[in-house]
py3Dmol code that shows the C-alpha trace and the ligand (Angstrom):
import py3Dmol

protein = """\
ATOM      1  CA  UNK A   1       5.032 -23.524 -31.084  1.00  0.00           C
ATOM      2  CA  UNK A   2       5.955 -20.595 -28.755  1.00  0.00           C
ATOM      3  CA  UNK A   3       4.430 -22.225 -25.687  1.00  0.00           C
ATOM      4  CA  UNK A   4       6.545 -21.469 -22.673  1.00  0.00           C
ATOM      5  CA  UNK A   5       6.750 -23.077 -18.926  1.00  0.00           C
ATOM      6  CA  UNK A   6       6.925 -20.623 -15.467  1.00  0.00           C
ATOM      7  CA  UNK A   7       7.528 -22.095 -12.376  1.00  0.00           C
ATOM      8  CA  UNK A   8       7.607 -19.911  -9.386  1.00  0.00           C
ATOM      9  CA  UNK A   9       9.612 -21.595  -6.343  1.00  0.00           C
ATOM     10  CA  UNK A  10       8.679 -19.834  -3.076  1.00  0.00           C
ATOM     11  CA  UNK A  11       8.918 -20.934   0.361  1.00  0.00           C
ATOM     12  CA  UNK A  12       5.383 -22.559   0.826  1.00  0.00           C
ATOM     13  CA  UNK A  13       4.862 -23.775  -2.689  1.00  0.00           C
ATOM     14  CA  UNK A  14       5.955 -24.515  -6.382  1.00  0.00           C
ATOM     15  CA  UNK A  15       3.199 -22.781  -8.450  1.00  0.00           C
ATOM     16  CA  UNK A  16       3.602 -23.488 -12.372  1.00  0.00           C
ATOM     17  CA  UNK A  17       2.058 -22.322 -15.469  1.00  0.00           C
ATOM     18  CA  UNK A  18       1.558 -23.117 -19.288  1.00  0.00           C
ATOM     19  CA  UNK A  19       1.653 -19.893 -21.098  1.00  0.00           C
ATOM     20  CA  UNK A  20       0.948 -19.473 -24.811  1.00  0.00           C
ATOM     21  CA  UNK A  21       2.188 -17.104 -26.760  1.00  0.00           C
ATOM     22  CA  UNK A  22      -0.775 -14.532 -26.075  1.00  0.00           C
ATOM     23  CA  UNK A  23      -0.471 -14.718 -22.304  1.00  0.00           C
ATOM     24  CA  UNK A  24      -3.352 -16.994 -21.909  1.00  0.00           C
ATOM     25  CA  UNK A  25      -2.618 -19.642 -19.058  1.00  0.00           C
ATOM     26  CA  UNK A  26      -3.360 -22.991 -20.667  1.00  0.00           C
ATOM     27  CA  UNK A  27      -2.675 -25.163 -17.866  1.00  0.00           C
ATOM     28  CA  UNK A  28      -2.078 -24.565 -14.075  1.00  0.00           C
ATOM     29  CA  UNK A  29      -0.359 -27.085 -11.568  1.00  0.00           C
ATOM     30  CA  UNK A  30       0.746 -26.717  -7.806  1.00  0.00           C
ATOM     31  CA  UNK A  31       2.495 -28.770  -5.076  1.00  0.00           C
ATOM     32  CA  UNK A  32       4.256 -28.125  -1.645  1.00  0.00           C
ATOM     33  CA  UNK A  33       7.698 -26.739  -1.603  1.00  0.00           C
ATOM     34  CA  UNK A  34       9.619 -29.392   0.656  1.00  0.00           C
ATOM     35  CA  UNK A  35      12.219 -28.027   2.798  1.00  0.00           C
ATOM     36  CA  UNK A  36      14.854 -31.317   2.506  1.00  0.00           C
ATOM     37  CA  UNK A  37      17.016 -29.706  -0.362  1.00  0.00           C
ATOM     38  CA  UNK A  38      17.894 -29.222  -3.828  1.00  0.00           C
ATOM     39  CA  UNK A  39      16.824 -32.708  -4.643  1.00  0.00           C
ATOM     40  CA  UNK A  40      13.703 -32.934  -3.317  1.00  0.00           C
ATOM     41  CA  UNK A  41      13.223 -29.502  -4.425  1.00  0.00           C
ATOM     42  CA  UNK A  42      14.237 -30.136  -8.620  1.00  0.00           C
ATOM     43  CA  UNK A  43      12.119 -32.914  -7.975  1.00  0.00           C
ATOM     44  CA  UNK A  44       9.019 -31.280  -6.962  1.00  0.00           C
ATOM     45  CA  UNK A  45       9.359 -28.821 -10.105  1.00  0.00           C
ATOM     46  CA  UNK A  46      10.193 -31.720 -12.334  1.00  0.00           C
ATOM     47  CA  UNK A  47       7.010 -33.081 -12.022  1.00  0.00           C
ATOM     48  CA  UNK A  48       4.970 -30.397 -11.699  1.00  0.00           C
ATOM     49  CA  UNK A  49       6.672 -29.383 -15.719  1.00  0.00           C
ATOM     50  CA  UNK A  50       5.690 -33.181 -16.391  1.00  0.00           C
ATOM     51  CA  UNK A  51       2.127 -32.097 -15.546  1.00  0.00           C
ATOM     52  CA  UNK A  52       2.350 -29.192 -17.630  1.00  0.00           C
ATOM     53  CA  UNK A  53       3.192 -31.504 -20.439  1.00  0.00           C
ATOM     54  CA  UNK A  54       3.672 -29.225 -23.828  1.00  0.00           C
ATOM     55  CA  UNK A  55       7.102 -31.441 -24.428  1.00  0.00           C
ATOM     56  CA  UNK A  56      10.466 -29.423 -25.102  1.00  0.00           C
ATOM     57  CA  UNK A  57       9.189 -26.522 -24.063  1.00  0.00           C
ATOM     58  CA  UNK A  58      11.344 -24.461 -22.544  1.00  0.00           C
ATOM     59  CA  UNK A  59      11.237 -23.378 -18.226  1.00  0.00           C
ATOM     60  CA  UNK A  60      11.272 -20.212 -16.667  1.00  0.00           C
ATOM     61  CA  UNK A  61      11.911 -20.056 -12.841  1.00  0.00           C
ATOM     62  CA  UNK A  62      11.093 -17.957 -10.209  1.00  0.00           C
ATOM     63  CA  UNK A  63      12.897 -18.520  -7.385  1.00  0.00           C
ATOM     64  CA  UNK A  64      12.169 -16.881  -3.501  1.00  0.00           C
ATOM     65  CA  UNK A  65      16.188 -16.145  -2.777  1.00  0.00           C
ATOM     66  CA  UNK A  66      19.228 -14.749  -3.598  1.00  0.00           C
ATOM     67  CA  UNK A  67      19.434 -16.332  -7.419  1.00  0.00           C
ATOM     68  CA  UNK A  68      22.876 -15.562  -9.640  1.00  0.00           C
ATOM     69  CA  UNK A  69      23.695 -14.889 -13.510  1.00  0.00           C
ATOM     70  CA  UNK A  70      24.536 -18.591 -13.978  1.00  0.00           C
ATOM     71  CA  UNK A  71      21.205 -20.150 -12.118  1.00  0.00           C
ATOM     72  CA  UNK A  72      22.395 -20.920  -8.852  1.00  0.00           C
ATOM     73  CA  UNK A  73      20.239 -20.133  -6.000  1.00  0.00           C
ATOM     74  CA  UNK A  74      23.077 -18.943  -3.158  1.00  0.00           C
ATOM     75  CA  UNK A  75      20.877 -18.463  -0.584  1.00  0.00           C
ATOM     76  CA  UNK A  76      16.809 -18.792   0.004  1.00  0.00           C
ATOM     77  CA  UNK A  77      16.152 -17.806   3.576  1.00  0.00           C
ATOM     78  CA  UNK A  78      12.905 -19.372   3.419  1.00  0.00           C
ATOM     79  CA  UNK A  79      13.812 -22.644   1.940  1.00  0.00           C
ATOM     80  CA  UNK A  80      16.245 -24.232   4.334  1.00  0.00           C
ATOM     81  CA  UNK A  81      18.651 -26.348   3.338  1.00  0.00           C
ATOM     82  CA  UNK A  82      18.644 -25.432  -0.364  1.00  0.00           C
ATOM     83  CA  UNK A  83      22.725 -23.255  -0.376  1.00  0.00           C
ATOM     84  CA  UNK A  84      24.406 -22.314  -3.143  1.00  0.00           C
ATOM     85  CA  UNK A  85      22.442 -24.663  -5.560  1.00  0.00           C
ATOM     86  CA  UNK A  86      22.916 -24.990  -8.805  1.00  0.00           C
ATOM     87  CA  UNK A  87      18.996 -25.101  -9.601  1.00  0.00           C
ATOM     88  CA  UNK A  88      18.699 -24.673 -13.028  1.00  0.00           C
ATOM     89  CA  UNK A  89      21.561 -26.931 -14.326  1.00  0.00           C
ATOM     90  CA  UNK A  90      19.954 -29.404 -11.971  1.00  0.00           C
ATOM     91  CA  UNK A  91      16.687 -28.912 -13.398  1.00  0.00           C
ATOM     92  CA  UNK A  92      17.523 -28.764 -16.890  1.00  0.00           C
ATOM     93  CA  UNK A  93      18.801 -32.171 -15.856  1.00  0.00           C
ATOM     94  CA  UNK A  94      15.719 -33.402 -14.323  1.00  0.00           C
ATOM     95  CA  UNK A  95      13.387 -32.375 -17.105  1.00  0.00           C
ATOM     96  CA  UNK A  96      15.555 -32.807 -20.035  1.00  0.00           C
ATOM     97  CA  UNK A  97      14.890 -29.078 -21.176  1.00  0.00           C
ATOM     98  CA  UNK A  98      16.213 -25.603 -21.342  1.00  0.00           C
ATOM     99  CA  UNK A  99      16.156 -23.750 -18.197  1.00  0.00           C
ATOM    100  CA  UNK A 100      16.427 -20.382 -17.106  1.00  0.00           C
ATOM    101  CA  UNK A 101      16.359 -19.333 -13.545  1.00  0.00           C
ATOM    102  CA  UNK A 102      15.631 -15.905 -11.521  1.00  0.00           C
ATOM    103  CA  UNK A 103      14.289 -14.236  -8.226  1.00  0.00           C
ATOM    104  CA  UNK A 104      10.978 -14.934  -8.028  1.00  0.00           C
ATOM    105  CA  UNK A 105       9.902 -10.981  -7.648  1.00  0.00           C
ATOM    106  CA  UNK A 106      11.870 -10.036 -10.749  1.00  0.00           C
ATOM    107  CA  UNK A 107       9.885 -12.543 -12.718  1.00  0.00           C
ATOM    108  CA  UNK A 108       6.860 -11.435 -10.922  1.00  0.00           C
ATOM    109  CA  UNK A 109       7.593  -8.233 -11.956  1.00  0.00           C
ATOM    110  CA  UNK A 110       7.919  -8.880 -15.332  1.00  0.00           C
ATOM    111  CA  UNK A 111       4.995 -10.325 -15.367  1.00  0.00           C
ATOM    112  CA  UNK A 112       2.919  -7.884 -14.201  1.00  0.00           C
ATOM    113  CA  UNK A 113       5.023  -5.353 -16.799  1.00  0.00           C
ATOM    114  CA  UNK A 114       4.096  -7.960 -19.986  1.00  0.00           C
ATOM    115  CA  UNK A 115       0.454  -9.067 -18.895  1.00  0.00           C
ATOM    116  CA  UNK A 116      -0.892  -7.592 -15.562  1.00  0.00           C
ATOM    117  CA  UNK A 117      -0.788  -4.590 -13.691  1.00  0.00           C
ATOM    118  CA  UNK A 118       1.876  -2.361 -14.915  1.00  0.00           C
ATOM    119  CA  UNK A 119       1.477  -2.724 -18.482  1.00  0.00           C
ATOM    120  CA  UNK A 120       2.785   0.583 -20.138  1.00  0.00           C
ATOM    121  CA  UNK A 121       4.397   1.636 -16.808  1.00  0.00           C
ATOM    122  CA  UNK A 122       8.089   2.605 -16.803  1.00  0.00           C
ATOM    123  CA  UNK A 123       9.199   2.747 -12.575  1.00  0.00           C
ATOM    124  CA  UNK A 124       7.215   0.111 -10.891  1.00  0.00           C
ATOM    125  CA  UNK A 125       8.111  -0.887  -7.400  1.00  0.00           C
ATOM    126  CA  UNK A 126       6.506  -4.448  -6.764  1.00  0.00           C
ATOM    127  CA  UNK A 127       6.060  -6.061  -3.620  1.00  0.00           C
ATOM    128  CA  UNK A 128       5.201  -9.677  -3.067  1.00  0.00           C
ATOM    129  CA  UNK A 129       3.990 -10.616   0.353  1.00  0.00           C
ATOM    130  CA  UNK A 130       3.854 -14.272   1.417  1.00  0.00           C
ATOM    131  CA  UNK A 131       6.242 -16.474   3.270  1.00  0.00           C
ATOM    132  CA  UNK A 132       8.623 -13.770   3.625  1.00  0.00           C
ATOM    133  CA  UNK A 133       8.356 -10.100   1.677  1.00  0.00           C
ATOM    134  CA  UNK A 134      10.146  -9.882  -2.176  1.00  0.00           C
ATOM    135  CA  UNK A 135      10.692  -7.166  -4.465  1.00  0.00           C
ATOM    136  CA  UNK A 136      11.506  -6.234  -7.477  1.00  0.00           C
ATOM    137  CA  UNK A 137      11.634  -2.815  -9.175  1.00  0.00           C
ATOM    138  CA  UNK A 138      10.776  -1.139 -12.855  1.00  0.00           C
ATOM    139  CA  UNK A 139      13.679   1.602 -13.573  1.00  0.00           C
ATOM    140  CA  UNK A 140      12.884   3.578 -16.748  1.00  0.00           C
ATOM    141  CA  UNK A 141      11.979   0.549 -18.371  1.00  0.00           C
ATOM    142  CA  UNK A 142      13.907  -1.788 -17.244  1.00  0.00           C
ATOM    143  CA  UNK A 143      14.854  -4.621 -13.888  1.00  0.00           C
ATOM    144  CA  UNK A 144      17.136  -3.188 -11.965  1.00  0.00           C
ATOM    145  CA  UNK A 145      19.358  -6.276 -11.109  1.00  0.00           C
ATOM    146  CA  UNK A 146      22.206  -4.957  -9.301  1.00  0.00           C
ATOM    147  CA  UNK A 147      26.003  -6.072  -9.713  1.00  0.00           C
ATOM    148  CA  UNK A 148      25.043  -9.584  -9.138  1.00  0.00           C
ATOM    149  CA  UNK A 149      21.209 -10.178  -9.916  1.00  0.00           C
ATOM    150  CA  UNK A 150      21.091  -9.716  -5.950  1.00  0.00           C
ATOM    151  CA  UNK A 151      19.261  -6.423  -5.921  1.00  0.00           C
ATOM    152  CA  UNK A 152      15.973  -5.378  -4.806  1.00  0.00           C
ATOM    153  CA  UNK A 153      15.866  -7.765  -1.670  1.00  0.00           C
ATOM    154  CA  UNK A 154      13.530  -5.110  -0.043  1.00  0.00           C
ATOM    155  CA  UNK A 155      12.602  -7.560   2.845  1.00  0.00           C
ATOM    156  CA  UNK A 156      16.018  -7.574   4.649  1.00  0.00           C
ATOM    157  CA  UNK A 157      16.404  -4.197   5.916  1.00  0.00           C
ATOM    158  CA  UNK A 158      15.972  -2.925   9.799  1.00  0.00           C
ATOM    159  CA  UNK A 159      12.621  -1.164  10.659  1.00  0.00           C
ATOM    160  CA  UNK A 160      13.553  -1.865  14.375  1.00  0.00           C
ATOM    161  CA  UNK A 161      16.233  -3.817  15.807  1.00  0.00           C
ATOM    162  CA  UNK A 162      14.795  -4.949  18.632  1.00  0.00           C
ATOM    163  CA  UNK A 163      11.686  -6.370  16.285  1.00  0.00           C
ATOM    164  CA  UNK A 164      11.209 -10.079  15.565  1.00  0.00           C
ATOM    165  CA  UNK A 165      14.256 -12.430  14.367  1.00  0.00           C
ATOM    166  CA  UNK A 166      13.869 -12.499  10.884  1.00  0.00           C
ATOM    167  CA  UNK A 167      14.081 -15.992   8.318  1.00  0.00           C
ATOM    168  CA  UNK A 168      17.966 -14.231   7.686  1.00  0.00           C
ATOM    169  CA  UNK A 169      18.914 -14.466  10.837  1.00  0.00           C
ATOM    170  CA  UNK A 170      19.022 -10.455  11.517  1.00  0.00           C
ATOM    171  CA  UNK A 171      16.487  -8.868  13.755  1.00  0.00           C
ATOM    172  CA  UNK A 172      13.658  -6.936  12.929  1.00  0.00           C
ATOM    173  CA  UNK A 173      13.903  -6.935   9.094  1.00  0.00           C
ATOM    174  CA  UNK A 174      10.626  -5.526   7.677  1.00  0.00           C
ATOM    175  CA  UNK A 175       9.838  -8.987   6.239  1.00  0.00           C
ATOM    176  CA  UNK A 176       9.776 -10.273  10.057  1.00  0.00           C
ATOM    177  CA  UNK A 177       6.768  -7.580  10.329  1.00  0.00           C
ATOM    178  CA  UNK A 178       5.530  -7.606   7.480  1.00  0.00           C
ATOM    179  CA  UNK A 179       5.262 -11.120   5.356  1.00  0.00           C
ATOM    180  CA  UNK A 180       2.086 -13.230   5.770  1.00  0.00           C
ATOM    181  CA  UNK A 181       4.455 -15.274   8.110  1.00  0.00           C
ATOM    182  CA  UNK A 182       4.125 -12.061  10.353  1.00  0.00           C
ATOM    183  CA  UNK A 183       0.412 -11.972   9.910  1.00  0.00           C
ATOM    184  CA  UNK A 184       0.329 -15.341  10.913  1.00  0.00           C
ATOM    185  CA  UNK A 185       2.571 -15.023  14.188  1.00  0.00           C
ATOM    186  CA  UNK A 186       0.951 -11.900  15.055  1.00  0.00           C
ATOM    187  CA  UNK A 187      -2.519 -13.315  15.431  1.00  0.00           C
ATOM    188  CA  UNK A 188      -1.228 -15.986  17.630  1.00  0.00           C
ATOM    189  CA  UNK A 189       0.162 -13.572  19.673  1.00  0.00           C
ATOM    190  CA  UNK A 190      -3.130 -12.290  20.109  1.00  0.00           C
ATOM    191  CA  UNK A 191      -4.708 -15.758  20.391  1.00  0.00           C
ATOM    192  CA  UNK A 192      -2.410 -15.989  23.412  1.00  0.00           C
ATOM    193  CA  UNK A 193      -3.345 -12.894  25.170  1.00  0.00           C
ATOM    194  CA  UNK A 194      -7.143 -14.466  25.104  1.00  0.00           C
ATOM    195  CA  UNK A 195      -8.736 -12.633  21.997  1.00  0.00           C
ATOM    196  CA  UNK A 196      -8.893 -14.027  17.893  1.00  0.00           C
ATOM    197  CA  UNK A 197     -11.318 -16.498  19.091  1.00  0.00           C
ATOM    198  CA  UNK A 198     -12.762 -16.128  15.188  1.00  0.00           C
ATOM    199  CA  UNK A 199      -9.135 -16.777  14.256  1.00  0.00           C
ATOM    200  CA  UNK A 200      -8.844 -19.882  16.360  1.00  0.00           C
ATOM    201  CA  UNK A 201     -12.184 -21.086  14.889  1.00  0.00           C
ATOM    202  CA  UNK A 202     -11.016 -20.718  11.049  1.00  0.00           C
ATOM    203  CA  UNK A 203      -8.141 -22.784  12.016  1.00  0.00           C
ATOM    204  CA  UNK A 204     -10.441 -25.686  13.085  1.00  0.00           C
ATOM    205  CA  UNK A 205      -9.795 -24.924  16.941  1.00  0.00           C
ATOM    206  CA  UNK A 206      -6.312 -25.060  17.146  1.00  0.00           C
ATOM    207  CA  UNK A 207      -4.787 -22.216  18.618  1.00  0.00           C
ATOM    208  CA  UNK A 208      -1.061 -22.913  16.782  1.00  0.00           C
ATOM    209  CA  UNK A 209      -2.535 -23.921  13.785  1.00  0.00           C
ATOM    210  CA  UNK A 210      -3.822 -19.883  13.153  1.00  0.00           C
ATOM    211  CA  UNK A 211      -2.043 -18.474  10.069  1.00  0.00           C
ATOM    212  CA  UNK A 212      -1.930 -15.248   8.030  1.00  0.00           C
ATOM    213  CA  UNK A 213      -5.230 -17.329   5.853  1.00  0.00           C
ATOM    214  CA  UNK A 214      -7.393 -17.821   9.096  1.00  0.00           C
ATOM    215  CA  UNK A 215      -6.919 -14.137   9.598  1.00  0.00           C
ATOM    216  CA  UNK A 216      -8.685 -13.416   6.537  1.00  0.00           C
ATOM    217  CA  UNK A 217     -11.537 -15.695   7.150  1.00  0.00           C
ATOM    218  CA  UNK A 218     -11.979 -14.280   9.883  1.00  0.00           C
ATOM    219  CA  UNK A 219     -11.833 -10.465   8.483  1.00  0.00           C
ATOM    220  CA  UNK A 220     -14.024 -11.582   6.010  1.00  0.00           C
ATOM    221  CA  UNK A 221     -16.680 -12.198   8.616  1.00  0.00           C
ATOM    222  CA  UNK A 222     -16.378  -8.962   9.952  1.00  0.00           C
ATOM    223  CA  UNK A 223     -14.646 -10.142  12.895  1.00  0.00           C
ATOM    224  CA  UNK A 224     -13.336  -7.246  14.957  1.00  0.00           C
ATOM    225  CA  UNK A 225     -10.044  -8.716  16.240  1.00  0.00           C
ATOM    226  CA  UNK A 226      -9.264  -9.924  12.849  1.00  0.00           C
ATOM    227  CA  UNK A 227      -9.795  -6.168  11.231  1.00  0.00           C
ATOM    228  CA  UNK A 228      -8.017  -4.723  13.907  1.00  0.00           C
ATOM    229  CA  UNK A 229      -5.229  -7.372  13.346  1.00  0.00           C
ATOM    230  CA  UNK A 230      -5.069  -6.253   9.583  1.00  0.00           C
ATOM    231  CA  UNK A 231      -5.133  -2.494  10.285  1.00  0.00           C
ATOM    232  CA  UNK A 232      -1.736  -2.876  12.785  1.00  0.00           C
ATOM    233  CA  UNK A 233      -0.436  -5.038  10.061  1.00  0.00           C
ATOM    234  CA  UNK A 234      -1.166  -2.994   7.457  1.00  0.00           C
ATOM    235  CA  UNK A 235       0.711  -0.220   9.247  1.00  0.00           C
ATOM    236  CA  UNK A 236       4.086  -2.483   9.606  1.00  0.00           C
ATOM    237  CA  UNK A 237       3.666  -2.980   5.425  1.00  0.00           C
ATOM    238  CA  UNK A 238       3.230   0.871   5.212  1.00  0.00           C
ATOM    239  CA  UNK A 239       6.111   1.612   6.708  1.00  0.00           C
ATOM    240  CA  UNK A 240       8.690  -0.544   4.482  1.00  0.00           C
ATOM    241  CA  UNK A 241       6.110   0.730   1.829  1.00  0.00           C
ATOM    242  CA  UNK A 242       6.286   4.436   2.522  1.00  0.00           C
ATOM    243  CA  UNK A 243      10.435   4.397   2.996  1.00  0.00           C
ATOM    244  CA  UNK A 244      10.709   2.851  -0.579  1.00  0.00           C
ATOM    245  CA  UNK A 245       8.539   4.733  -2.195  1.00  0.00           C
ATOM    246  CA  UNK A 246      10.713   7.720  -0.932  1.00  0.00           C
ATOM    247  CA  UNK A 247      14.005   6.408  -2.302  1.00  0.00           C
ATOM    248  CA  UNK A 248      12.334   5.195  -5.555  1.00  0.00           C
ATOM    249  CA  UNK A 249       9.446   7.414  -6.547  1.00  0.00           C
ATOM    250  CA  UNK A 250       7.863   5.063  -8.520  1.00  0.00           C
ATOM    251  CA  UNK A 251       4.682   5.496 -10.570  1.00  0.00           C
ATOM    252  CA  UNK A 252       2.852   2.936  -8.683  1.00  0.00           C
ATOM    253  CA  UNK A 253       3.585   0.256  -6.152  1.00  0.00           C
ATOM    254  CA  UNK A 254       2.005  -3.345  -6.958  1.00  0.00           C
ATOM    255  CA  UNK A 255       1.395  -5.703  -4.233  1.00  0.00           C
ATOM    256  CA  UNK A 256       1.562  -9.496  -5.222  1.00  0.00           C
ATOM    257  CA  UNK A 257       2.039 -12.898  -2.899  1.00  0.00           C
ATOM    258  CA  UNK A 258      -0.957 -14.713  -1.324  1.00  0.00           C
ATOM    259  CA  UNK A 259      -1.907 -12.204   1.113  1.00  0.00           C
ATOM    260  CA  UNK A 260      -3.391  -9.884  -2.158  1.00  0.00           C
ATOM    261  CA  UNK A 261      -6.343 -12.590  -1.823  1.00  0.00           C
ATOM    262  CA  UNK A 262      -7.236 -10.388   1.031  1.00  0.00           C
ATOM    263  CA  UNK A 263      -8.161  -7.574  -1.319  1.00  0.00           C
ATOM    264  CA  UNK A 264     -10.008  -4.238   0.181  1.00  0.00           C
ATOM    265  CA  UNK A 265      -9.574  -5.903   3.798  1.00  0.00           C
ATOM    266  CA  UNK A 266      -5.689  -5.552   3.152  1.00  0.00           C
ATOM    267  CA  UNK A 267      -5.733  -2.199   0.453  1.00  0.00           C
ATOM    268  CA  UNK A 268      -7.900  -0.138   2.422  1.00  0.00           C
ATOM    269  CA  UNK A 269      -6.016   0.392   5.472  1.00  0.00           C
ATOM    270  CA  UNK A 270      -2.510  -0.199   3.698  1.00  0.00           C
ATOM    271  CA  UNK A 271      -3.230   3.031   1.269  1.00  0.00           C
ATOM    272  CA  UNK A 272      -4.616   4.852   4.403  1.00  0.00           C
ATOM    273  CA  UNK A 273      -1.305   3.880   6.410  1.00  0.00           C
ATOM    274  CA  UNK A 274       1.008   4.930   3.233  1.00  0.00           C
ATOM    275  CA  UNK A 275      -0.544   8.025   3.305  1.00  0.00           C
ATOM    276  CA  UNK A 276       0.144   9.073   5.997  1.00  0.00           C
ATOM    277  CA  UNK A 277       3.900   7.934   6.321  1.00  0.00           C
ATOM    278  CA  UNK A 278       4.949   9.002   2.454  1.00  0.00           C
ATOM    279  CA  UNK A 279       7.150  11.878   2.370  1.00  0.00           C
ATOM    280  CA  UNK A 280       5.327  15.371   1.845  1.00  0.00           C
ATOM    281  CA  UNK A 281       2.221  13.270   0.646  1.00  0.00           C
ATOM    282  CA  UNK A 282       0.191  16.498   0.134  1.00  0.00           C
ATOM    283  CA  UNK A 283       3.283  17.709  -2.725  1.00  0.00           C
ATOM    284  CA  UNK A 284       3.096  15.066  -4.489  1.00  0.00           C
ATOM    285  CA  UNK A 285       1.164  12.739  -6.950  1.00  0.00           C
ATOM    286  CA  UNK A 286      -0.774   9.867  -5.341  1.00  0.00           C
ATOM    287  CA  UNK A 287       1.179   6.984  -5.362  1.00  0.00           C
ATOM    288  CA  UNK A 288      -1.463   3.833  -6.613  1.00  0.00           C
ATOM    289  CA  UNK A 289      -1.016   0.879  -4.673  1.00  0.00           C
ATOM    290  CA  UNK A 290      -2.467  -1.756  -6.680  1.00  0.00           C
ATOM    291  CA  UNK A 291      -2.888  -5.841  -6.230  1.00  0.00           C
ATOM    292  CA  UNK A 292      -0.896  -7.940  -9.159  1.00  0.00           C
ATOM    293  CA  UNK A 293      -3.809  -8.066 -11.866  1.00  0.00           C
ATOM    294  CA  UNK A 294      -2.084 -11.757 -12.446  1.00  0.00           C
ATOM    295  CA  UNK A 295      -2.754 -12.524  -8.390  1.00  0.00           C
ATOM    296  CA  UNK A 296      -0.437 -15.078  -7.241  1.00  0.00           C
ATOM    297  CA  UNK A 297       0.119 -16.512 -10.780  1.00  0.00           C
ATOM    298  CA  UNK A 298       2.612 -13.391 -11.782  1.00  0.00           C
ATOM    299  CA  UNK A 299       5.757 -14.864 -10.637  1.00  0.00           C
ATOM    300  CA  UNK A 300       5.111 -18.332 -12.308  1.00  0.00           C
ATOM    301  CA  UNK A 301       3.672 -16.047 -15.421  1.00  0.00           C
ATOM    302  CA  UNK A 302       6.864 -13.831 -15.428  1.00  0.00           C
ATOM    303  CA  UNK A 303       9.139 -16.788 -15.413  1.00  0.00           C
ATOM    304  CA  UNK A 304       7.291 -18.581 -18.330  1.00  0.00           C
ATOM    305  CA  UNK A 305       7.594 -14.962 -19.772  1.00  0.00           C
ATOM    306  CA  UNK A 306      11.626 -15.017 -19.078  1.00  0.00           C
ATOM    307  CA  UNK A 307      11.528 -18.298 -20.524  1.00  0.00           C
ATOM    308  CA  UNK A 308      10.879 -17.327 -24.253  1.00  0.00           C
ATOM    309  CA  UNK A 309      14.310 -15.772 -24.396  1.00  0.00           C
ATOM    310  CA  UNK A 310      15.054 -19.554 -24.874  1.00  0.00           C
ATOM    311  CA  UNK A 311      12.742 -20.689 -27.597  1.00  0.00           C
ATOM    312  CA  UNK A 312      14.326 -21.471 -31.097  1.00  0.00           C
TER     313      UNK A 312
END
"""
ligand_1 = """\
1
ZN
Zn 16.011 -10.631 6.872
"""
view = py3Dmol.view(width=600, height=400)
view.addModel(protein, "pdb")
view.setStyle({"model": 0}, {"cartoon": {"style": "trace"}})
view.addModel(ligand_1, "xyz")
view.setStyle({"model": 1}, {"stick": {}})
view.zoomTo()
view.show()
């Protein structure tokens, strides 16, 4: 028996999987990510791998933060309260099975390498947009890591510091333009200037209650505020986009996190906006941007797929 368990840990939600040893997902599970702790937080994924059933088998994790060699999640700027926790001893505790633990858009990334979009691919760069903005890149084969698993924490740099305060606590980190959570604030913005009405509708009339989703809904419709909405954000994920893509040269940039659900809405004007931002685009090789062929499965995927570095 070579099934394995993923569990990806982001701020919004715990997402796990049952994968077999072909890749096939046998069994799918999801609850809120509370935002009390480490307890509440090992609890959460506890039973969501008691749901998964498949007994002793062992967990990947895929976790939205700055995760170390030994499992400890240091620091998760979207999951407050959760510092320098040891996660997967804690875990391991909880569920009485072997437990390995990483960033959540490494795993991602290897799942999209094993199963998904990047199959056969050497450099990758992979973005995951959702709560905040993760990344994880492909060199020649392999994760780059960095000296302390830390690396490839593509949300946290400056695009404009007198932008938005970002979930770090630094000020106008491309995540703070560029996650769903940006999506989300930007429309409100707009709600508050008097347009988005379609926005405001999606969210059942309630002008706060207007996130990154009812923007889609409302996109979806054809509503002009809401495609004008996704073109200017589109342009703030470009950017980020366009400045990595010029320091990595990778083969092809895959988007994952919720907001891929969007699909041509979000990839139309995005590849437009790259275009035109990418260094000497005209001199060299289109760079694909591509949605995660695993959609918002590939971190929980990846991690199940990290995981069977611990079977027998
Ligand atoms: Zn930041």
């Amino acid at each position: 028996m070579s099934t394995t368990i993923g569990l990806d840990i982001g701020g919004t939600k715990v997402l796990g999987v049952l994968l077999a040893a072909d890749g096939g997902v046998e069994r799918e599970e999801r609850l809120a990510s509370p935002h009390t702790g480490l307890e509440a937080l090992v609890a959460t994924g506890a039973s969501i791998v008691a749901q998964l059933g498949a007994p002793g088998a062992p967990v990947g994790v895929g976790a939205a933060g700055l995760v170390d060699r030994e499992g400890v999640l240091r620091y998760a700027p979207n999951l407050p309260n959760v510092r320098e926790a040891p996660l997967g001893d804690a875990l391991a505790h909880a569920t009485g099975r072997h437990v390995v633990v990483d960033n959540d858009a490494s795993a991602a990334t290897l799942g999209e390498v094993t199963y998904g979009a990047a199959v056969g691919r050497r450099d990758v760069l992979l973005v995951t947009l959702g709560t905040g903005i993760g990344g994880g890149f492909l060199f020649d084969g392999r994760i780059y890591r960095g000296a302390h698993n830390f690396g490839a924490e593509i949300g946290h740099f400056t695009v404009d510091p007198n932008g938005p305060l970002c979930a770090c606590g630094e000020r106008g980190h491309w995540e703070s333009i560029a996650s769903g959570t940006a999506l989300g604030r930007m429309a409100r913005d707009l709600v508050a200037r008097g347009g988005g009405a379609a926005m405001v509708a999606a969210a059942g009339g309630d002008p706060s209650a207007v996130t990154g989703t009812h923007v889609g809904i409302a996109a979806a419709q054809a509503d002009p505020d809401a495609r004008d909405l996704l073109v200017q954000y589109s342009e703030n994920v470009a950017l980020g986009l366009a400045g990595l893509a010029n320091i990595l040269d990778p083969e092809c940039v895959v988007i994952a996190g919720g907001l891929v659900e969007l699909g041509p809405l979000l990839f139309g004007p995005l590849r437009e906006a790259f275009a035109r931002h990418v260094e000497g685009a005209a001199y060299r090789p289109a760079v694909g941007i591509v949605p995660a062929q695993l959609g918002e499965r590939a971190g929980a995927i990846g991690a199940a797929v990290l995981a069977r570095r611990l079977l027998p």
